[in-house]
C-alpha positions in Angstrom: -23.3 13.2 -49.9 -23.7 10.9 -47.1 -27.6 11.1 -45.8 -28.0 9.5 -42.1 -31.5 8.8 -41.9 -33.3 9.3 -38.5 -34.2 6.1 -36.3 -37.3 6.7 -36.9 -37.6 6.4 -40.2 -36.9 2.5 -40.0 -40.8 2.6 -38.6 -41.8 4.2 -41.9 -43.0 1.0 -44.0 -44.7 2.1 -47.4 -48.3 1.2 -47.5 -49.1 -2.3 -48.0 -52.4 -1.4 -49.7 -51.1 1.5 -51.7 -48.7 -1.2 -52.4 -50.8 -3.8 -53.1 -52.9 -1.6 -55.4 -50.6 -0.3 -57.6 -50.9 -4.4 -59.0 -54.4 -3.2 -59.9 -53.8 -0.1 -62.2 -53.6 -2.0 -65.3 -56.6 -1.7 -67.9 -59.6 -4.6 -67.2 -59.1 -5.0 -63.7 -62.1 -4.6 -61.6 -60.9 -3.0 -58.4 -62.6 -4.3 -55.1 -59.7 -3.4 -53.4 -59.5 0.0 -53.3 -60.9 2.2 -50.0 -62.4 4.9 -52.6 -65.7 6.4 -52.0 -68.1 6.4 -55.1 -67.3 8.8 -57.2 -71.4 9.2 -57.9 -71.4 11.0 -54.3 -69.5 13.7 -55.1 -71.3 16.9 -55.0 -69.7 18.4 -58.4 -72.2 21.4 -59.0 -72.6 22.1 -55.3 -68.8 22.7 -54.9 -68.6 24.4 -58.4 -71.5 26.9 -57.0 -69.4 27.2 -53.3 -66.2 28.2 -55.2 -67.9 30.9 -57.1 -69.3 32.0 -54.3 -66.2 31.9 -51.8 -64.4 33.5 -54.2 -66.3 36.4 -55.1 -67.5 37.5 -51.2 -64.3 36.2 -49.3 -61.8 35.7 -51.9 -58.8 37.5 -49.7 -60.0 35.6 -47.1 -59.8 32.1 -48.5 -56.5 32.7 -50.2 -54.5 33.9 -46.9 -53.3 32.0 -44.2 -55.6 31.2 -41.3 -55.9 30.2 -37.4 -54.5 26.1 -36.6 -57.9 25.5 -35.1 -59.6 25.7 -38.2 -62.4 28.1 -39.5 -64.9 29.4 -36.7 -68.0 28.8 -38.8 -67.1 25.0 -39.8 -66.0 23.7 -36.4 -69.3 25.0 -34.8 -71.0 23.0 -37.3 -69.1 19.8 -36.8 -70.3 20.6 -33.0 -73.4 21.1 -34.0 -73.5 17.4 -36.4 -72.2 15.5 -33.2 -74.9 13.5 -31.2 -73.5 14.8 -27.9 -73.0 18.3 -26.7 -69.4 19.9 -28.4 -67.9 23.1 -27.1 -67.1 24.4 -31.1 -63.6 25.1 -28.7 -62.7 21.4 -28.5 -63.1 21.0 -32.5 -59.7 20.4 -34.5 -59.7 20.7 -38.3 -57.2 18.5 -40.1 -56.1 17.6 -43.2 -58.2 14.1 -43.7 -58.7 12.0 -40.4 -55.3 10.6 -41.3 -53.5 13.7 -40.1 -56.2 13.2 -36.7 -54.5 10.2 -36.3 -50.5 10.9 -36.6 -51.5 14.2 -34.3 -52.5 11.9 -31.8 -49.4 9.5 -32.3 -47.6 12.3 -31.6 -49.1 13.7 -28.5 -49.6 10.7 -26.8 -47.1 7.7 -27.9 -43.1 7.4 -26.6 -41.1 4.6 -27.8 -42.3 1.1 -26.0 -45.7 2.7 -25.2 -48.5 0.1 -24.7 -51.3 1.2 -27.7 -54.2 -1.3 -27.4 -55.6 -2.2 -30.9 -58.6 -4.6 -32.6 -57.7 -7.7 -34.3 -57.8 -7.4 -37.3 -57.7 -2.9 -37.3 -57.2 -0.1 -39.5 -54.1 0.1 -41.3 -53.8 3.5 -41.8 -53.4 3.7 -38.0 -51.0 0.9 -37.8 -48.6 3.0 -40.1 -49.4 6.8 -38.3 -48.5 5.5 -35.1 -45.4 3.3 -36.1 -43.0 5.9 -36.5 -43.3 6.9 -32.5 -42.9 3.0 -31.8 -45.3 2.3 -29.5 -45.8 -1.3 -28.6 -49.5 -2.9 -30.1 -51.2 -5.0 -28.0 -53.7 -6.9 -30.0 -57.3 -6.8 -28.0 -59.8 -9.9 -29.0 -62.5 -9.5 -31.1 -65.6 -11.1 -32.5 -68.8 -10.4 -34.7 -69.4 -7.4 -32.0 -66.0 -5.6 -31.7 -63.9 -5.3 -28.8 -63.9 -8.0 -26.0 -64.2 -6.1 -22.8 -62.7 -9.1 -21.0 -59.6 -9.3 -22.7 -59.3 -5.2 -23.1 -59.4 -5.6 -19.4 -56.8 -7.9 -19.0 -54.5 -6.0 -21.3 -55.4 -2.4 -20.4 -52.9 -1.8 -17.5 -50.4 0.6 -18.0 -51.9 1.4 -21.9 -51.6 4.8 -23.5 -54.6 4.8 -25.0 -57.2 2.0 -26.8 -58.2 3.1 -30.6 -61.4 1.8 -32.4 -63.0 1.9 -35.1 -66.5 0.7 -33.5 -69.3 1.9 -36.6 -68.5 -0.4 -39.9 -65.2 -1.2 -39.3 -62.2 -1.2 -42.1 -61.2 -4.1 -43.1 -64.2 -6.2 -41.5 -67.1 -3.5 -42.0 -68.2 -4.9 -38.3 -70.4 -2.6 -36.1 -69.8 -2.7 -31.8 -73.0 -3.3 -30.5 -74.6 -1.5 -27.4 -74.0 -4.0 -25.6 -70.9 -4.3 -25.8 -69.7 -0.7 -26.1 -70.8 -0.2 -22.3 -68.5 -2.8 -21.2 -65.7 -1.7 -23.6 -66.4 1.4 -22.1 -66.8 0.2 -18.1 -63.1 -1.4 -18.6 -61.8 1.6 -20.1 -62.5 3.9 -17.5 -61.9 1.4 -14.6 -58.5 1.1 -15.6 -57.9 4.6 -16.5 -57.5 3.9 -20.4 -58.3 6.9 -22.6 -60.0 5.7 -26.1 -59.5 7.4 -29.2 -62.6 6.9 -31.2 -62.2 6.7 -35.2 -65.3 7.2 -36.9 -65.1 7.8 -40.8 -67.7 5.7 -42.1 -70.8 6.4 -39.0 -73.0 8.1 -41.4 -73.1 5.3 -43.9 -75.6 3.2 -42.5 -78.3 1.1 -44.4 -81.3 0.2 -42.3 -80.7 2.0 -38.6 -78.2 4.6 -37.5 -75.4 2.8 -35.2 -75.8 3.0 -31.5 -74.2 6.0 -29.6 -70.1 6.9 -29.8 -68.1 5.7 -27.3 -66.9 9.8 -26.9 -70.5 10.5 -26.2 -70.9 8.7 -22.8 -67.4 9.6 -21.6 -66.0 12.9 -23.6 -63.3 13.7 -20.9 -61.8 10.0 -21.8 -61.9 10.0 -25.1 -60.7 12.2 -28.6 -62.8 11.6 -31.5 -62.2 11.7 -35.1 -64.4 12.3 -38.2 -64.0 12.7 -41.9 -65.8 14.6 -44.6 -64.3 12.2 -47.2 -66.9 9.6 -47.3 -70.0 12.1 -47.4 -68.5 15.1 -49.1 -65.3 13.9 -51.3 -62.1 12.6 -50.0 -59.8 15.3 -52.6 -61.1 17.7 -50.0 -58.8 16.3 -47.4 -60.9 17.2 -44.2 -61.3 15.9 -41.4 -61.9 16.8 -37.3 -61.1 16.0 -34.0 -63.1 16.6 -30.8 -60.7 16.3 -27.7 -60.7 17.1 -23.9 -59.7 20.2 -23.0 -57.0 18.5 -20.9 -55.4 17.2 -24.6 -56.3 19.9 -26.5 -53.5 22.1 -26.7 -50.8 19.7 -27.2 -52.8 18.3 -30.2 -53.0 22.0 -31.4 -49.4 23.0 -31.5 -48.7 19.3 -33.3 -51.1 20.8 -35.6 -49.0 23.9 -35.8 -46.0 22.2 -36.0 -47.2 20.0 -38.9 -48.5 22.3 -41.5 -50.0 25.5 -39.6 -53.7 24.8 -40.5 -55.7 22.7 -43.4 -56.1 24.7 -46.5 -59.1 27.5 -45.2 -60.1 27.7 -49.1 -61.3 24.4 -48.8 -63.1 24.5 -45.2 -64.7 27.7 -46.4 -66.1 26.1 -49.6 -67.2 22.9 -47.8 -68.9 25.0 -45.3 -70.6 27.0 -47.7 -72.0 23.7 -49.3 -73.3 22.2 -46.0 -74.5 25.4 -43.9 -78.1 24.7 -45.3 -78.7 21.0 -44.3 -77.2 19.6 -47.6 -75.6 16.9 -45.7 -79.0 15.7 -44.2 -80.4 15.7 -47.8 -77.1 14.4 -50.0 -76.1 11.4 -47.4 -79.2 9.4 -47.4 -78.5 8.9 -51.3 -74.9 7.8 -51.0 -76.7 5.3 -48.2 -79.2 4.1 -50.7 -76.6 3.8 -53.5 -74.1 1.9 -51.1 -76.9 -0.7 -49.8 -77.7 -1.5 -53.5 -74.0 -2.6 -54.0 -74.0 -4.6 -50.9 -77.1 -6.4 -51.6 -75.7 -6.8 -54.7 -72.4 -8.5 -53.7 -73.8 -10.1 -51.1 -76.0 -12.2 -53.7 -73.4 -12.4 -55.8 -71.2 -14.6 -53.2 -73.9 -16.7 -52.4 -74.8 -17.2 -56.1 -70.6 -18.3 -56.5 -69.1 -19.6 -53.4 -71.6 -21.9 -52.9 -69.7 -25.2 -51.7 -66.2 -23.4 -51.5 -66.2 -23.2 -47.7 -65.7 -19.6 -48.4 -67.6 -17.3 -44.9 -68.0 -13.7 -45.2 -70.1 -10.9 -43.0 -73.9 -8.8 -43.6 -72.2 -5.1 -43.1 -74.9 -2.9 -41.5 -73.2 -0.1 -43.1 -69.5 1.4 -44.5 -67.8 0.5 -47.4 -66.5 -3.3 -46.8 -67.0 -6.7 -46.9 -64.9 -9.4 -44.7 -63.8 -13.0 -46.7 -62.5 -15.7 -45.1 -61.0 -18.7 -47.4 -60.9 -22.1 -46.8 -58.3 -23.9 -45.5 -55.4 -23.9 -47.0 -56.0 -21.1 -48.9 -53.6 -17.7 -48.8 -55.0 -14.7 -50.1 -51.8 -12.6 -50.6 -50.6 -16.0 -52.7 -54.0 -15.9 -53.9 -54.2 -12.0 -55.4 -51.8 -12.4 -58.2 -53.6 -15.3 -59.6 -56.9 -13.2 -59.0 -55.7 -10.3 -61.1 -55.3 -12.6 -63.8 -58.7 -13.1 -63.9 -59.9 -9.4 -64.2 -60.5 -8.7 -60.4 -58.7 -7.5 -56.9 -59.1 -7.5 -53.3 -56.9 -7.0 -50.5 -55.3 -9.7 -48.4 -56.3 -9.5 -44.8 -52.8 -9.8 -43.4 -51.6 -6.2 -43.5 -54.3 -5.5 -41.5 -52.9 -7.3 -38.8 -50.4 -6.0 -36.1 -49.8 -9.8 -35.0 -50.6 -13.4 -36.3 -52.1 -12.6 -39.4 -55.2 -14.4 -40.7 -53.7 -15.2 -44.4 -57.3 -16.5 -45.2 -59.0 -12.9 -44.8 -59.6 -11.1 -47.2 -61.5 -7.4 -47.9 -63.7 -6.2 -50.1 -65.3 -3.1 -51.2 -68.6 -2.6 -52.6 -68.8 0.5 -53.6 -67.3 1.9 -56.2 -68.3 -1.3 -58.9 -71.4 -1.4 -60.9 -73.9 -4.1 -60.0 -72.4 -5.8 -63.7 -68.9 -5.3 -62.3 -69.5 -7.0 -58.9 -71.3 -9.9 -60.7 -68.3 -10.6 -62.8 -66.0 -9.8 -60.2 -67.2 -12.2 -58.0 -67.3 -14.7 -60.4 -64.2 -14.8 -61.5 -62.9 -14.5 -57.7 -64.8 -18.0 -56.8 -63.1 -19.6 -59.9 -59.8 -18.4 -58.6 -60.8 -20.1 -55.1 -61.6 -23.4 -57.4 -58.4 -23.6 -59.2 -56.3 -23.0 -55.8 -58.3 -25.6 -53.9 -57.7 -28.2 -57.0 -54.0 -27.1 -57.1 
């Protein structure tokens, strides 16, 4: 039989993380690449008492099909969670914020579309939106986020800008207020709808981060959240908040995609946070999260001291930002690191253009405080045999 392959599918690159980490399966590795919340967070007995409970009142319910939109109940209290006012009519359940993202790739990317992107940016949304080929242009960025100058400069003629403006993947940076109203100001003078990715908002340490971007400008902007990083990621839910205007089309994408996300598992997670649970459950995965931080964080200063090795404070998320010396390349410099009993992930993939090959990211998260000491350790002697090589 001779298959001919859409086009399209050319665009479809594997992951290079989920690439990259299948290096790190074997026994003995301590994994600081992965993007996997702690499994400590997950609210076992409160989803074991939801399913009983689902079952036995709304068990015909939660086992038949259901509307695209997503259940009634759960979207008004996604409304309800946002720090702006939500019509429940504008909220989009989907199946993780990764299906958020190729709905959006599909309602709003044609081939050679302009897509504005950070430097580096998400990779997930590098590899949703490459199968509609779109054309990345690569926006400046510092410590802050965006540059509003160069996002400017570039925005003519743009589909849409995404961000990931609260504790960033890879660099766990946050977009200040500052510079979120002139991301915003040259968004809307040049007519450039944002779309807003937030999985990680509600992981802050010290202060919550300043307002969303969709807050101050909801007709310009969709929105997308996860319950992954506060509930548990196997639950594969996640939301959009859209314009009226966009809506629809993102609707019958939904449709067309896989009619609606599993209602047995928005009923159950609804059950679980109708009382508040979230406002009492997430301030322990923050206190668990900043403890691992501190941790690595003292751990790096403790081991690269003298290597010429830079890295950021996160003021929340999941991730850490390296950057090597000269001379060093981190995807050279993995293999040699997995000898020694630890991983990370090269910064490069992260890029849609002219790579950094001295980044690299780390997560915090899911180690013990033991784990990260030795894993940090043996990642500065790996720095000190490549610089001697």
């Amino acid at each position: 039989m001779n298959w001919t392959l859409a086009m399209r599918t050319a665009k479809m690159d594997p992951s290079a993380l989920r690439e990259i980490l299948k290096t790190t399966e074997r026994l003995g590795i301590i994994n600081l690449a992965g993007g996997l919340p702690s499994p400590k967070t997950f609210p076992v007995q409160a989803f074991a008492d939801a399913c009983r409970h689902v079952l036995r009142h709304h068990g015909e319910a939660a086992l038949q099909y259901a509307v695209s939109e997503g259940y009634g109940p759960l979207r008004e209290a996604v409304a309800a969670m946002l720090p702006w006012e939500v019509d429940p009519d504008q909220v989009l359940i989907t199946t993780g914020s990764q299906q958020g993202l190729d709905l959006v790739a599909k309602v709003l990317i044609d081939p050679g579309s302009p897509v504005l992107v950070e430097t580096p940016t998400y990779l997930g949304a590098l590899q949703a939106f490459s199968p509609m080929e779109p054309q990345p242009v690569v926006v400046a960025c510092d410590d802050e986020g965006m540059m509003a100058e160069d996002l400017a400069a570039k925005a003519a003629g743009g589909r849409f800008v995404y961000l990931q403006p609260n504790f960033q993947n890879p660099t766990g940076r946050t977009m200040s207020e500052a510079r979120r109203i002139a991301v915003l100001d040259a968004a809307m003078y040049a007519g450039l709808p944002i779309v807003e990715d937030n999985p990680y908002g509600e992981l802050w340490f010290d202060q919550p981060p300043p307002l969303p971007l969709a807050a101050r400008n909801p007709e310009g902007a969709i929105y997308l959240g996860s319950f992954s990083k506060v509930l548990a990621p196997g639950l594969r839910l996640g939301f959009l908040v859209a314009p009226k205007a966009v809506y629809p089309k993102l609707l019958q994408a939904k449709q067309a995609t896989d009619l609606h996300t599993s209602i047995f598992t928005q009923r159950m997670a609804h059950e679980v946070i109708k009382d508040g649970f979230l406002d009492r459950h997430v301030p322990t995965i923050r206190a668990l999260y900043k403890q691992q931080r501190d941790a690595m964080l003292i751990a790096l200063a403790h081991e690269m001291a003298g290597l010429d090795v830079h890295w950021n404070v996160p003021a929340g998320g999941m991730f850490l930002w390296l950057r090597m010396p000269e001379g060093i390349d981190t995807t050279r410099l993995m293999p040699q690191a997995v000898m020694r009993g630890v991983a990370f992930v090269p910064g490069a993939p992260f890029y849609s253009e002219a790579s950094d090959v001295r980044t690299m990211r780390l997560s915090f998260v899911t180690a013990s405080i033991s784990d990260i000491d030795r894993a940090i350790a043996a990642l500065a002697q790996t720095v000190r045999e490549a610089l001697a090589a």
